[in-house]
C-alpha positions in Angstrom: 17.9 17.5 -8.8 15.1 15.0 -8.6 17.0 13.0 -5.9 17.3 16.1 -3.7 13.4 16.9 -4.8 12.6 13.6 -3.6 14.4 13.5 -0.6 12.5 17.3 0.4 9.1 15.5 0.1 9.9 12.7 1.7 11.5 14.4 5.0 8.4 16.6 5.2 6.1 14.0 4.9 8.2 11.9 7.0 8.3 14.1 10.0 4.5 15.1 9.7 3.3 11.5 10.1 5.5 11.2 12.9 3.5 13.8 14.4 0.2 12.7 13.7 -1.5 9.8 11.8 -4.9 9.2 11.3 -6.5 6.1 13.7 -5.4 2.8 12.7 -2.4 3.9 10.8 1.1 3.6 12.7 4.6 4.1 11.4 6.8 1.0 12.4 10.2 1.9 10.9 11.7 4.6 8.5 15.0 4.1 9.0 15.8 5.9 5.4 14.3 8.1 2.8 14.0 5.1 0.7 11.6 2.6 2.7 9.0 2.8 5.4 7.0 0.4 7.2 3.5 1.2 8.2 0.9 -1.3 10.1 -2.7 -0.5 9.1 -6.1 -2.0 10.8 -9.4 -1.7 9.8 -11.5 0.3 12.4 -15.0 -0.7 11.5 -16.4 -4.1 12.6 -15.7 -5.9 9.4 -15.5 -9.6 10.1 -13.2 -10.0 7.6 -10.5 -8.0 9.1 -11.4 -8.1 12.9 -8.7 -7.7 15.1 -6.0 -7.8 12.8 -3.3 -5.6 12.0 -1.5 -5.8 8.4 2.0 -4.1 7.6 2.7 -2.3 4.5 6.1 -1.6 3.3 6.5 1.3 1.1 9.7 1.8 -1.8 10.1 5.7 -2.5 12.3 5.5 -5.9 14.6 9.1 -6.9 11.6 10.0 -8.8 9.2 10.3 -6.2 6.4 12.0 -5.9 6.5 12.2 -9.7 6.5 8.8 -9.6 4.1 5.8 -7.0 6.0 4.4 -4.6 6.0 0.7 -4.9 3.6 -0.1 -2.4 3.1 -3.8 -1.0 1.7 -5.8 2.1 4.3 -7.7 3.8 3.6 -11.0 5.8 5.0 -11.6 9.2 4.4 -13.8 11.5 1.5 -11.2 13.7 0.8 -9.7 10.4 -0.6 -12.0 7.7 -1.7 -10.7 3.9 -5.3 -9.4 4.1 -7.9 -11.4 1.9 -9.1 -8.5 -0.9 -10.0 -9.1 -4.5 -7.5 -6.4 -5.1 -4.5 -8.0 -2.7 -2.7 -10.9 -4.5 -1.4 -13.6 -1.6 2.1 -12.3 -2.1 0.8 -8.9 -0.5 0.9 -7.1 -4.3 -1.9 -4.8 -4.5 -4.1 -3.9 -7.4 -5.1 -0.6 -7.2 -5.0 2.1 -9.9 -3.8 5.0 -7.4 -0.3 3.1 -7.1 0.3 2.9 -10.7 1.4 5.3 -13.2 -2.1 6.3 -14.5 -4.4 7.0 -11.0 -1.4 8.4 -9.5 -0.8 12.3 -8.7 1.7 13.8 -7.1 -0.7 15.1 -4.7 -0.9 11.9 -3.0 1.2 10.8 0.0 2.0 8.4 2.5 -0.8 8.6 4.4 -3.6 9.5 2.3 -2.0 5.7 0.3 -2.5 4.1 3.6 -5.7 5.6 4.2 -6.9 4.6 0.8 -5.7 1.0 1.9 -7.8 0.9 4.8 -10.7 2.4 3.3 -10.8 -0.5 1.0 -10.1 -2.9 3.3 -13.6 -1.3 5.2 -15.6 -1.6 2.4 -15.0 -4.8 1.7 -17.5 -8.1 1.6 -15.7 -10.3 -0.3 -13.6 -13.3 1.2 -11.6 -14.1 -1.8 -8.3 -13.1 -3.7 -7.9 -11.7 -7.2 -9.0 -14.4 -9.9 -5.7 -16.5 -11.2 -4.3 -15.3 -7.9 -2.0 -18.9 -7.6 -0.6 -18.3 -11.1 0.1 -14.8 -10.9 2.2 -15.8 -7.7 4.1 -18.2 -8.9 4.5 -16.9 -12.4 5.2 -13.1 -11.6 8.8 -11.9 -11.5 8.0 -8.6 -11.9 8.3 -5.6 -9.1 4.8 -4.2 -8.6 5.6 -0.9 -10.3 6.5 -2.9 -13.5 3.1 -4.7 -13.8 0.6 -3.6 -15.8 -2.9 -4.3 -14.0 -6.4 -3.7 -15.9 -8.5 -1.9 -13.5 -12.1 -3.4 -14.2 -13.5 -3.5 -11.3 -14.0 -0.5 -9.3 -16.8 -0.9 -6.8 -14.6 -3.3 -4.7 
């Protein structure tokens, strides 16, 4: 039942961003009900992110929207990681909303990727997450199995 519940959501939310995102947010593949590509861009003049365009790639699990999808920036050749405090260099992103405690099933596709962008905007900071090289090389973990201590909430 879950997988069928999950599959409902997914196709709704699926064909409605299809339809119609918000600026700066396009849908590059979703081939299946199990991951989507997105690119993202920050509209505002930020120097940080001027000009670039960054791809996210989003893992829906049976147990969706109950559960986050695992959410994650991917690097490409056109599309590199974006430099965030909250955006380790291996594209894993700290933020509360995609784990288990700020999630709600209220939340969606788009309104993750708008969140994404939003923080992107209001960023000033050129610099990753402290211990950002060890957590790369150290972490074997898929990003919905980490637990992250959210201390920092004006970034």
């Amino acid at each position: 039942m879950p997988v069928q519940f999950a599959a409902k959501r997914l196709s709704k939310e699926l064909q409605k961003i299809s339809n119609s995102l918000p600026p700066g947010i396009m849908l590059v593949s979703a081939e299946d009900l199990e991951e989507w590509l997105l690119d993202i861009k920050v509209l505002d003049s930020n120097p940080l992110y001027l000009n670039e365009t960054y791809r996210l790639k989003f893992r829906f699990s049976s147990t969706y929207p109950i559960e986050p999808p695992e959410v994650v920036f991917v690097k490409l050749p056109d599309r590199p990681i974006p430099i965030h405090p909250h955006i380790y260099s291996n594209g894993i992103i700290c933020l509360d909303l995609l784990g288990a405690q700020g999630w709600s099933p209220v939340q969606n596709v788009e309104s993750i990727a708008m969140s994404l962008q939003s923080m992107l905007t209001g960023n000033s900071k050129n610099e990753r997450p402290q211990g950002d090289e060890e957590f790369v090389r150290g972490n074997r973990l898929r990003p919905r199995d980490i637990e992250f201590y959210y201390h920092d909430n004006d970034v």
